[in-house]
C-alpha positions as CSV (number, residue, x, y, z in Angstrom):
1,X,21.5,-15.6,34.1
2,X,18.4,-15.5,31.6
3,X,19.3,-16.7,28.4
4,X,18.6,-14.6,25.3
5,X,15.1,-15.2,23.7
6,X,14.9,-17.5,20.7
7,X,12.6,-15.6,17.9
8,X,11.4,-15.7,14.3
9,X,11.2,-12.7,13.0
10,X,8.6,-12.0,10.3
11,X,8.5,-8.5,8.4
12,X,8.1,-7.0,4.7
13,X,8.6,-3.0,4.8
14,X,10.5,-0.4,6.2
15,X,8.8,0.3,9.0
16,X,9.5,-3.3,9.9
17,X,13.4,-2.7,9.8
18,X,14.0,-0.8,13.2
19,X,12.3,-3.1,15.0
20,X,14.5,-6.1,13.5
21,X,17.3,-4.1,14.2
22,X,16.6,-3.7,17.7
23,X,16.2,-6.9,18.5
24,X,19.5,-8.2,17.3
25,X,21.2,-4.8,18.8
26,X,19.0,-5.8,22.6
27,X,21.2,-9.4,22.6
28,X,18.0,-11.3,21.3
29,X,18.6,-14.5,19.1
30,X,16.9,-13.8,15.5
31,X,17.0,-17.3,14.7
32,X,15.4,-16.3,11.4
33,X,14.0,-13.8,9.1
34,X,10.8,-13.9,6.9
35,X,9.8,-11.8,4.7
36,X,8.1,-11.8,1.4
37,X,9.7,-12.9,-1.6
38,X,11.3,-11.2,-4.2
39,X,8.9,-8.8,-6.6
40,X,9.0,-7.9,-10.0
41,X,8.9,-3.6,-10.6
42,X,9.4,-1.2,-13.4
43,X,9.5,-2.0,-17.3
44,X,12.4,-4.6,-17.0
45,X,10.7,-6.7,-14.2
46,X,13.5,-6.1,-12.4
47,X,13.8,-8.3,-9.7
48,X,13.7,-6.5,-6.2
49,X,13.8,-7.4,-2.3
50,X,12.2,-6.1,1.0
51,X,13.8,-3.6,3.0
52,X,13.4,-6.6,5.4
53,X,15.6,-8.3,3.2
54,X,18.2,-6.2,3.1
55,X,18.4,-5.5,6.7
56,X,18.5,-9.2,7.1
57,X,21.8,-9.5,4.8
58,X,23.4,-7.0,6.5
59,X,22.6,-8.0,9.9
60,X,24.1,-11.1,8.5
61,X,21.0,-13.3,9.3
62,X,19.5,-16.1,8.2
63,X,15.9,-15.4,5.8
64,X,13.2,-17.5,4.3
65,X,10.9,-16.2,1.4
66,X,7.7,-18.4,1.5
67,X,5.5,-17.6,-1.3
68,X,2.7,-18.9,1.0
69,X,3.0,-20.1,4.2
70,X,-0.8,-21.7,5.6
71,X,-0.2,-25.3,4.3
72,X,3.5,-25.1,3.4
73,X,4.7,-28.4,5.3
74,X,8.0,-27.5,4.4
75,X,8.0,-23.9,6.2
76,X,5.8,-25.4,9.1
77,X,9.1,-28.3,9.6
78,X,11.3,-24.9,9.5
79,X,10.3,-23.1,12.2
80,X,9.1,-26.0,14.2
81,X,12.3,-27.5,14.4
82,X,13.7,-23.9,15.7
83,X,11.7,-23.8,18.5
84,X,10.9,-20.3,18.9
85,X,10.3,-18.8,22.4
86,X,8.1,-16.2,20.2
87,X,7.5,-15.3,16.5
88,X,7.6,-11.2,16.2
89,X,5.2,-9.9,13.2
90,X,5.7,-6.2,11.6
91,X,3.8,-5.6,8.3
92,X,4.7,-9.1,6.8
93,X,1.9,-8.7,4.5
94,X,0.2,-12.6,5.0
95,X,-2.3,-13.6,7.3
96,X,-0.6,-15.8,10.2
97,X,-1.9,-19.3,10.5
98,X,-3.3,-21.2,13.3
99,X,-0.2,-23.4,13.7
100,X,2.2,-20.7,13.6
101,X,-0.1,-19.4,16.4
102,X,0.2,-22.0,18.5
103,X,3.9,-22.8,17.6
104,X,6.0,-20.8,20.3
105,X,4.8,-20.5,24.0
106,X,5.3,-16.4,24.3
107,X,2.7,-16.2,20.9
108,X,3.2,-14.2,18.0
109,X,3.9,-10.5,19.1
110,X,2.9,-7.5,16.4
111,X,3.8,-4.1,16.1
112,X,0.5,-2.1,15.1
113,X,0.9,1.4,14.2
114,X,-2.2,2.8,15.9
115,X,-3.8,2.8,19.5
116,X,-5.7,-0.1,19.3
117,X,-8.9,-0.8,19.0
118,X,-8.6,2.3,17.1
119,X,-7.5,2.1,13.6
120,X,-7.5,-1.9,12.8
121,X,-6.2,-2.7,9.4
122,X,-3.8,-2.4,6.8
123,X,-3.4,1.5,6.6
124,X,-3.6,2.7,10.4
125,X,-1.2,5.6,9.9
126,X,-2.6,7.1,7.0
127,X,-6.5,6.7,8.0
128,X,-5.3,8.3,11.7
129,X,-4.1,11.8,9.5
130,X,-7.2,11.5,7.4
131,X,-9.2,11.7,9.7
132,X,-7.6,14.1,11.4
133,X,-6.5,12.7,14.8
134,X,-3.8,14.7,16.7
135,X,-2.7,11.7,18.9
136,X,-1.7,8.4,17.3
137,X,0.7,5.5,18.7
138,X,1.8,2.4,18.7
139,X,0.7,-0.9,19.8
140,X,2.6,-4.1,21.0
141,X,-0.3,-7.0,21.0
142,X,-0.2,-10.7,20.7
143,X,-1.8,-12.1,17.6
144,X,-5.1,-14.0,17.5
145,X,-7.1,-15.5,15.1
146,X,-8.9,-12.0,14.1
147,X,-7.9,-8.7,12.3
148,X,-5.8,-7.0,14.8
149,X,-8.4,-8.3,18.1
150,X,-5.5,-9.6,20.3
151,X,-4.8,-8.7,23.6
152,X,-2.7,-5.6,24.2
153,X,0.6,-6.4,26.3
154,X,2.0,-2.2,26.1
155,X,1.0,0.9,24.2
156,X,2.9,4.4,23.5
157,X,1.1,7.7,22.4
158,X,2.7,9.5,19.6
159,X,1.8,13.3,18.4
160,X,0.9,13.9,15.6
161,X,1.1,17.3,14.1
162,X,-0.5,19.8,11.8
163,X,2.0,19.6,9.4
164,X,2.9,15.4,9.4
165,X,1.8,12.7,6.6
166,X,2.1,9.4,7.0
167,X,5.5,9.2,4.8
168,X,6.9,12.0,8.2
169,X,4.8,10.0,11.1
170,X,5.5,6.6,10.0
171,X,9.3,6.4,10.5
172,X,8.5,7.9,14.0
173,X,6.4,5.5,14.6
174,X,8.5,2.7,13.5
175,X,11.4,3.3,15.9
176,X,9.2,4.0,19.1
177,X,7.3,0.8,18.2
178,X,11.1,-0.7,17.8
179,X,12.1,0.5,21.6
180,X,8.6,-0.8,22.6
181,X,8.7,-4.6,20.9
182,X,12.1,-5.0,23.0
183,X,10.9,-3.6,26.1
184,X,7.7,-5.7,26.0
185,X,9.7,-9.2,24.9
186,X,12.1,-8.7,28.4
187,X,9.0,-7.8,30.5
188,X,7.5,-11.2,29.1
189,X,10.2,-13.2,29.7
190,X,10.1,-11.9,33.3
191,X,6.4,-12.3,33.5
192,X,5.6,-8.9,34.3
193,X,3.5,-8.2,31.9
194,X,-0.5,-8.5,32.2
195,X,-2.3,-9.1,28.5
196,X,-5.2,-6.3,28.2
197,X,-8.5,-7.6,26.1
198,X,-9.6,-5.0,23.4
199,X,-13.0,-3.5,24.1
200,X,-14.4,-3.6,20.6
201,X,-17.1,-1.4,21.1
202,X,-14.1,1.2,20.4
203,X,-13.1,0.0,17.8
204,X,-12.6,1.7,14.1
205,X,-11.5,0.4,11.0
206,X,-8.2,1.3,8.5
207,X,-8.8,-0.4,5.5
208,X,-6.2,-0.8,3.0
209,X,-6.8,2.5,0.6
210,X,-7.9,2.6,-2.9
211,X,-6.8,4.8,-5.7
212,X,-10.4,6.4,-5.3
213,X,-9.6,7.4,-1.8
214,X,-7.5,9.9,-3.5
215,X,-10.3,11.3,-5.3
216,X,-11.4,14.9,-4.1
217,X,-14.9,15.3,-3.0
218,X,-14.9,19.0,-2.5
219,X,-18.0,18.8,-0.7
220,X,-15.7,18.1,2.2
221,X,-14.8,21.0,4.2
222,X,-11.2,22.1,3.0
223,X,-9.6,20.6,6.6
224,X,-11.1,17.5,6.1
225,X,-9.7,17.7,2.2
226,X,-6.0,18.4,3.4
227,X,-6.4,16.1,6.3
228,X,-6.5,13.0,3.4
229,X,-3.8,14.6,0.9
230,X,-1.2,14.7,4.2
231,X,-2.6,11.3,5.3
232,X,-3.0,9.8,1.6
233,X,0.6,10.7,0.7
234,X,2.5,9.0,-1.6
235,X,-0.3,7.1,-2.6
236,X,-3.2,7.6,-3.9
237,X,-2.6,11.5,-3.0
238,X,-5.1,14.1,-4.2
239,X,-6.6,14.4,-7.4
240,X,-9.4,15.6,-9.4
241,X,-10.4,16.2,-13.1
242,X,-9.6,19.5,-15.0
243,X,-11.2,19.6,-18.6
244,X,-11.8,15.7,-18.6
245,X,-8.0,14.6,-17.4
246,X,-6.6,13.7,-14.2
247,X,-5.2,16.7,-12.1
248,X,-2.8,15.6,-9.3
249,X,-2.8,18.2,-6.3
250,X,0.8,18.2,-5.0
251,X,0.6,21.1,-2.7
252,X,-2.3,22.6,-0.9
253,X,-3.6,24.8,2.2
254,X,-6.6,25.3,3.4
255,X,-8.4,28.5,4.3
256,X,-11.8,29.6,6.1
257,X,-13.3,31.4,2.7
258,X,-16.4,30.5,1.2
259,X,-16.6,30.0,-2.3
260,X,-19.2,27.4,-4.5
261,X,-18.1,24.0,-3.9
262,X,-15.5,23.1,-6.5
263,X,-15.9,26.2,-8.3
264,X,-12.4,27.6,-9.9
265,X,-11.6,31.2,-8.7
266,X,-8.3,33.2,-9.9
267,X,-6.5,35.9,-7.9
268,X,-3.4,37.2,-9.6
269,X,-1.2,33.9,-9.7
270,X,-3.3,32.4,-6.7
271,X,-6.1,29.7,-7.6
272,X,-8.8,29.1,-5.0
273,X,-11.4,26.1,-5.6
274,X,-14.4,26.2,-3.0
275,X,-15.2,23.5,-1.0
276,X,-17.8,22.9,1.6
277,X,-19.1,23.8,5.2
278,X,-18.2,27.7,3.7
279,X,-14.0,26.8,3.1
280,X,-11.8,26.7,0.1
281,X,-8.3,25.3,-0.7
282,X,-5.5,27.1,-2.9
283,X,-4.1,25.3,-4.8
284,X,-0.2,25.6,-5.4
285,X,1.0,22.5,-7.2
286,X,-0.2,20.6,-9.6
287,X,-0.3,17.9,-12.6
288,X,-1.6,17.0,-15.1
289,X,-2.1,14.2,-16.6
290,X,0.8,13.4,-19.2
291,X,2.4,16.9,-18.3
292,X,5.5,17.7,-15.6
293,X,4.4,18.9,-12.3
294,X,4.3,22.9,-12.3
295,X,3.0,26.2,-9.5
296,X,-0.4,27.2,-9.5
297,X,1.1,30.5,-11.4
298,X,1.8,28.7,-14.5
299,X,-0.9,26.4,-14.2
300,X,-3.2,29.5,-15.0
301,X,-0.8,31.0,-17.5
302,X,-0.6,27.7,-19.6
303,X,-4.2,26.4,-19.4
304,X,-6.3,30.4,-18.6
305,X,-9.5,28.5,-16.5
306,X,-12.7,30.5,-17.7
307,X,-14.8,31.9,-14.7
308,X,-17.4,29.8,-13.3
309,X,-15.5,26.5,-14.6
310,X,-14.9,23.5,-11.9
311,X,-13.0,20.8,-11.0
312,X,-14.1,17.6,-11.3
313,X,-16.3,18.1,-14.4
């Protein structure tokens, strides 16, 4: 009978969890957790851990919170002592070492949440709705020395659909990327898997985002505009500037009118801003800066925008 693998699992987020939890659910021995340590949040600096962490206590497993782990002879004595047969990697937010690399003879295996070489990075989901992709997926590669390049050992499309941000798709994705990290663990231990090489000619980039990716150029044609808000959500969402403050867009559609680009227009209770490529987006939540979020409706009864004004200005 083959004896269960021996791994180290290293994760941060959410998205990480179902995968951990699979693992230990498929009989597999999660000799220990990593995960990032403890941070400091809201006006106490109260201390808080990962949802790695947490998953980790109540799976009642062992964890380790390196603050770094390249030249950390203590950590590198840790898991070399354990003996890994592989060292699984989902969003744990550090940069894996050459040692660790070479530590366990199945590699370090990663859960990507795009269909590599498309979308490499640190924000594949939400640049795949930005951009306004209808098929996503995940990925299941073995780590090498460059920024998600490794070979791919199995891949699963995943919709995505008109409506979905990345806070929607992203759980998805985590638990068919869960199903798929065990599936692709067994099929390596039974060495019936074949590594694929990348062909980087396809490749595209996700870079980590920026509040000003949340800025709204409405020279954009209004689809490309509500592709980022459902891509760029929670953060940095939409905004633009109404009278010199920030002015958070919340809810939005797109429609096939032509209006001047970022040009104001009122209907009733309805507020239309033109964008480009002859489109406009209504607007039908909003913020402003130091004020609650409130409908377009009494937006326009509160702040009365004069014809011809913009946004952005």
């Amino acid at each position: 009978m083959t004896r269960p693998l021996n791994l180290v699992f290293c994760g941060t987020p959410a998205f990480a969890v179902p995968t951990l939890e699979r693992l230990v659910g498929a009989g597999l021995n999660a000799q220990l957790v990593v995960t990032q340590p403890d941070r400091a949040k809201g006006r106490g600096l109260e201390l808080f851990a990962s949802p790695v962490k947490h998953a980790a206590l109540r799976l009642a497993l062992p964890i380790t919170q390196p603050e770094s782990i390249k030249k950390n002879d203590e950590f590198r004595k840790q898991l070399s002592d354990l003996k890994p047969d592989a060292i699984i990697v989902v969003g744990y937010g550090r940069i894996i070492p050459q040692w660790m690399l070479d530590l366990p003879p199945l590699g370090n295996i990663n859960l990507h949440a795009s269909l590599l070489p498309k979308y490499r990075g640190a924000a594949p989901i939400q640049w795949a709705i930005a951009r306004g992709e209808i098929v996503t997926g995940v990925t299941i590669m073995k780590i090498d020395a460059g920024l998600d390049t490794g070979d791919i050992l199995l891949q699963q499309e995943i919709a995505i659909s008109a409506h979905d941000t990345s806070e929607s798709l992203g759980p998805r994705l985590a638990e068919a990327g869960a199903e798929l990290m065990v599936e692709t663990l067994q099929a390596l231990q039974g060495g019936n898997i074949h590594p694929q090489k990348q062909d980087d000619s396809q490749a595209t980039l996700a870079p980590i985002l920026k509040k000003e990716d949340g800025r709204v150029d409405f020279s954009r044609s209004a689809h490309e505009i509500l592709n980022r808000f459902r891509g760029f959500q929670p953060w940095p969402g939409a905004y633009s500037k109404f009278r010199g403050k920030n002015l958070q867009l919340l809810q939005v559609a797109a429609l096939d009118r032509a209006l001047l680009q970022s040009e104001m227009k009122i209907e009733g209770d309805h507020l239309f801003v033109g964008c480009g490529e002859g489109t406009a987006v209504e607007l039908l939540e909003l913020q402003l800066e130091g004020k609650k979020r409130t409908s377009a409706a009494d937006f326009l009864r509160g702040y009365r925008p004069e014809p011809m004004e913009r946004l952005g200005e």
